[in-house]
C-alpha positions in Angstrom: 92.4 115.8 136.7 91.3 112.3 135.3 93.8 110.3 133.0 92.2 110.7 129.4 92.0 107.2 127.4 92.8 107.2 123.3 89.7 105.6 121.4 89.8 104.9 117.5 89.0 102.5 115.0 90.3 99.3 113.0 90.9 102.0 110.1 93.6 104.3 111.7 96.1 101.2 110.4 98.8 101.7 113.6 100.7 98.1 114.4 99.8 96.0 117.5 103.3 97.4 118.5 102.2 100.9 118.5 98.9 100.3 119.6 100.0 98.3 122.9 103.0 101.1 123.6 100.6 103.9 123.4 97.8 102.3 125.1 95.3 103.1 122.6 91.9 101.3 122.2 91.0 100.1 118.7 86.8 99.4 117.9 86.6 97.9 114.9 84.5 98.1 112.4 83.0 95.2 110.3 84.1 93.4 107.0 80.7 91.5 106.2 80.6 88.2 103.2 77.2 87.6 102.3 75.5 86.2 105.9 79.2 86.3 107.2 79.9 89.1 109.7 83.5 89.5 110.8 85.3 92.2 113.0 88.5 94.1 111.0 91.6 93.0 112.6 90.3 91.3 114.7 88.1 88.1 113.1 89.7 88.8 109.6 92.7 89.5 108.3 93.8 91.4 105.0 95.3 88.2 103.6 92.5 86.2 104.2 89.8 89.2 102.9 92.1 88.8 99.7 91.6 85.0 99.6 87.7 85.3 100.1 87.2 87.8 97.1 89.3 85.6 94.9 87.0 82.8 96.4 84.3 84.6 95.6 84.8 87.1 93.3 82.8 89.3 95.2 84.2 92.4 97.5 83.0 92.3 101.3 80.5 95.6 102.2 81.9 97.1 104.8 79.9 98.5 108.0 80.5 101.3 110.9 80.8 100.0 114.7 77.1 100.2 115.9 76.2 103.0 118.3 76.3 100.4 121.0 79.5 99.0 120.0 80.7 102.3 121.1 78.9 102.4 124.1 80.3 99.2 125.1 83.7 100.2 124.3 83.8 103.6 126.3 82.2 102.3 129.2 84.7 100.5 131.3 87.2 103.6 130.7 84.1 105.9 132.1 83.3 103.7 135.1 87.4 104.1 135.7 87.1 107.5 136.3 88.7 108.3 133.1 88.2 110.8 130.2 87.9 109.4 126.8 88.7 110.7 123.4 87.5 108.8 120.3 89.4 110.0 116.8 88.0 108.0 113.7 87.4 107.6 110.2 86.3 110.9 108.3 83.0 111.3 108.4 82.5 112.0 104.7 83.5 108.0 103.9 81.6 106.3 107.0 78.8 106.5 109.5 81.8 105.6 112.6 81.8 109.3 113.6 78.0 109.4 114.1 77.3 106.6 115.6 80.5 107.0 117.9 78.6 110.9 118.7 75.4 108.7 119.4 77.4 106.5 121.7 79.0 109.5 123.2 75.3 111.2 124.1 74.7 108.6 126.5 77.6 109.7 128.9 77.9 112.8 131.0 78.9 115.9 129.3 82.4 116.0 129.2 83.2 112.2 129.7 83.7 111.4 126.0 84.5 113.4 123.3 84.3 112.2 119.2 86.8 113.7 116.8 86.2 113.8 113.2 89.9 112.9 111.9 89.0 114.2 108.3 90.9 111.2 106.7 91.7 107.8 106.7 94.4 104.7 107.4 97.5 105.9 108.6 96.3 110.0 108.9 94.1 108.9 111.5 97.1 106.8 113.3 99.3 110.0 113.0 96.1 111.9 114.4 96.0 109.0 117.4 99.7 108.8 118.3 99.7 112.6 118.6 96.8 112.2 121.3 98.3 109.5 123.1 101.6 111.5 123.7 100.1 114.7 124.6 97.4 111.7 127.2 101.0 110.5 128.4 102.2 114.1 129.3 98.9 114.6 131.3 97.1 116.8 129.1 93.9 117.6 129.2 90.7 116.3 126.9 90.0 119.9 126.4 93.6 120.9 125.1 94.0 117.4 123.6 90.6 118.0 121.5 91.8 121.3 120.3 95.6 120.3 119.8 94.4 117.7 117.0 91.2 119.6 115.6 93.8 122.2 114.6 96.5 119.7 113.3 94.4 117.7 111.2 94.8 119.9 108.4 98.2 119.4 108.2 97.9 115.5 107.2 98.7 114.1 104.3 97.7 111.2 103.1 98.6 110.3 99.4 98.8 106.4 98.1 98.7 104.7 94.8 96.6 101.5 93.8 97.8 99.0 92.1 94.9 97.2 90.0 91.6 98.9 89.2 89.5 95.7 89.5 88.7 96.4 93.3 87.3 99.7 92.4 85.3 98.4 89.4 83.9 95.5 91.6 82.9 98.1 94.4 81.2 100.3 91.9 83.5 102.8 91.9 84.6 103.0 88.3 83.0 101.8 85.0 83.7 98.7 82.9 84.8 100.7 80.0 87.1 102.3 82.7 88.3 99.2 84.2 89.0 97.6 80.7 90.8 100.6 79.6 93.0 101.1 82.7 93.8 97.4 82.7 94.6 97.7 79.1 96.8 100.8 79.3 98.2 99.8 83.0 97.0 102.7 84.8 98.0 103.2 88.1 95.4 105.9 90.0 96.9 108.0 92.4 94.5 108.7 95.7 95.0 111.6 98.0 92.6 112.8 101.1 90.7 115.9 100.6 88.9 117.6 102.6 87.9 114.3 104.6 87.4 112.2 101.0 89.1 110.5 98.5 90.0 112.1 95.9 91.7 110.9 92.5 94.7 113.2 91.5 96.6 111.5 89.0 96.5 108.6 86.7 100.1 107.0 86.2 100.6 104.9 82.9 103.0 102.2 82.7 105.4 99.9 85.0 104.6 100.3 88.7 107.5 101.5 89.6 107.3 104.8 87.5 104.1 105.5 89.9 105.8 104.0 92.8 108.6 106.5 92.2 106.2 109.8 91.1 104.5 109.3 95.1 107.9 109.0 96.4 108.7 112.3 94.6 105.5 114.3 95.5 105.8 113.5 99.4 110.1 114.5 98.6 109.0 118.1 97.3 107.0 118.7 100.9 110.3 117.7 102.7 111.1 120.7 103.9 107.6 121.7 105.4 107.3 118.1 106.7 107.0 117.1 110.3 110.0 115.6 111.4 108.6 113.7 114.6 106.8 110.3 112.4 105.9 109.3 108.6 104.2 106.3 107.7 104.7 104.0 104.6 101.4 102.1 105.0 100.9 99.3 102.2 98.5 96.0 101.4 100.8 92.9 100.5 103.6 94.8 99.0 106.2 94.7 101.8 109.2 95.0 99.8 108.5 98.1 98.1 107.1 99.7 101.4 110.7 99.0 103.1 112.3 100.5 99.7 110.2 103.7 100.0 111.2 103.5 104.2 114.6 103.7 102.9 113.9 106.4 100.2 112.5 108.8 103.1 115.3 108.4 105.5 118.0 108.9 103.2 116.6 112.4 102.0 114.7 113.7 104.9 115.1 114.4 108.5 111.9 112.5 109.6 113.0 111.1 113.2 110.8 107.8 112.9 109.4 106.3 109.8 107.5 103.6 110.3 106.0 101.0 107.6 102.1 99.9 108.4 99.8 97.3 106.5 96.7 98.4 105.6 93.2 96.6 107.5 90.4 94.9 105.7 88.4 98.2 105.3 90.9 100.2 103.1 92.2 97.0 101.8 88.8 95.7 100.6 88.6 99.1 98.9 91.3 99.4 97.0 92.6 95.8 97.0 96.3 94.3 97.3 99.6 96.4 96.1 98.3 99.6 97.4 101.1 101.5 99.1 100.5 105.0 100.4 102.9 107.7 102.2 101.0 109.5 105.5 103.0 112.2 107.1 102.1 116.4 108.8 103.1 119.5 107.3 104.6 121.8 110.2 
């Protein structure tokens, strides 16, 4: 049986920590300024991204890892004699998942196989570390690919942003909308569903009344929660991340919780003091 390698992309938002101990392989996709082309996590960091919009007062576009980015990335874990698996960002937000399928055409059948995570950040690390256990215990890609298809639907990915004006500047809500939200301080509250993003809640006020209502919706799933990981995944709002760490451990039973920062893709979407909580339902 051929060792089975752990693909995914600069969006799954796992540490260099957890990436090196789980031998997972990261392609990332692109964070591009005007002529200037740069690799998430790799080329550009979240704190710079945040220095260049204020720069420019522009948001980056963001692109998908080219069909032959893929193909470069999979091949030396091919010509190794191994088995590759490639979990990435839902394919209802990017192109990653078919152009990683493109990529994946050009092997033999059976040498690499492309997941569709369904969601984003965090979910997809969840969805990754899963993989790369059940690669460590010698699994197969088969029972791997069908493990994870059939846990997916038990992420759950909820976050809150703090300022509308990187929405407003990517389009993705209206002037009147960004002057009244700025006005009123509202807080929108994100959640994954069915493989998008989906806005279920607008919180008016302080921050920390929103900070505390996410806190409180993840706390009334405790008891269906998986215990084995949670993630407190945030953009530049470290403090308040290792509050909400400290939250979760007190009232749950979750073995490991660990605190993430976000890339340059999520980041350059919904901008600095996001802060989300990613955990599975049993």
């Amino acid at each position: 049986m051929s060792r089975v390698r752990i693909f995914t992309d600069s969006t799954c938002d796992l540490s260099e920590e957890l990436i090196h101990r789980y031998q997972i392989e990261v392609v990332p996709l692109y964070v591009i300024f005007d002529e200037l082309s740069l690799k998430d996590g790799v080329s550009i960091k979240p704190d710079r991204l945040f220095e260049l919009v204020d720069e420019t007062g522009k948001l980056p576009k963001t692109a998908a890892p080219s069909p032959i980015d893929f193909e470069r990335a999979f091949e030396g874990a091919v010509q190794a004699g191994e088995a590759v698996i490639y979990i990435g960002l839902s394919s209802e937000l990017s192109s990653t998942i078919q152009n990683a399928s493109i990529a994946a055409g050009n092997f033999p059948d059976g040498k690499v196989t492309v997941i569709d995570s369904r969601t984003l950040s965090t979910g997809i690390g969840l969805l990754v570390l899963k993989a790369a256990h059940s690669a460590q215990e010698g699994k197969s890609s088969s029972e791997i690919k069908s493990m994870i298809e059939s846990f997916r639907s038990h992420i759950e990915v909820e976050f809150i942003i703090d300022t509308l004006e990187y929405l407003h500047k990517g389009g993705r809500c209206s002037s009147v909308q960004h002057f009244l939200g700025s006005l009123l301080k509202i807080r929108p509250v994100v959640k994954v569903i069915d493989g998008a993003m989906t806005l279920t809640d607008k919180v008016r006020g302080k921050r920390e009344k929103a900070l505390q209502q996410l806190l409180d919706n993840a706390l009334t799933l405790k008891d269906e929660m998986d215990t084995e990981f949670l993630f407190v995944t945030h953009a530049m709002a470290a403090d308040e991340a290792a509050y909400v760490k400290e939250q979760i451990e007190q009232r749950t039973n979750i073995k490991q919780v660990y605190i993430t920062e976000t890339g340059c893709v999520v980041s350059s979407h919904c901008g600095p003091r996001t802060l989300g909580i990613v955990f599975a339902k049993k």
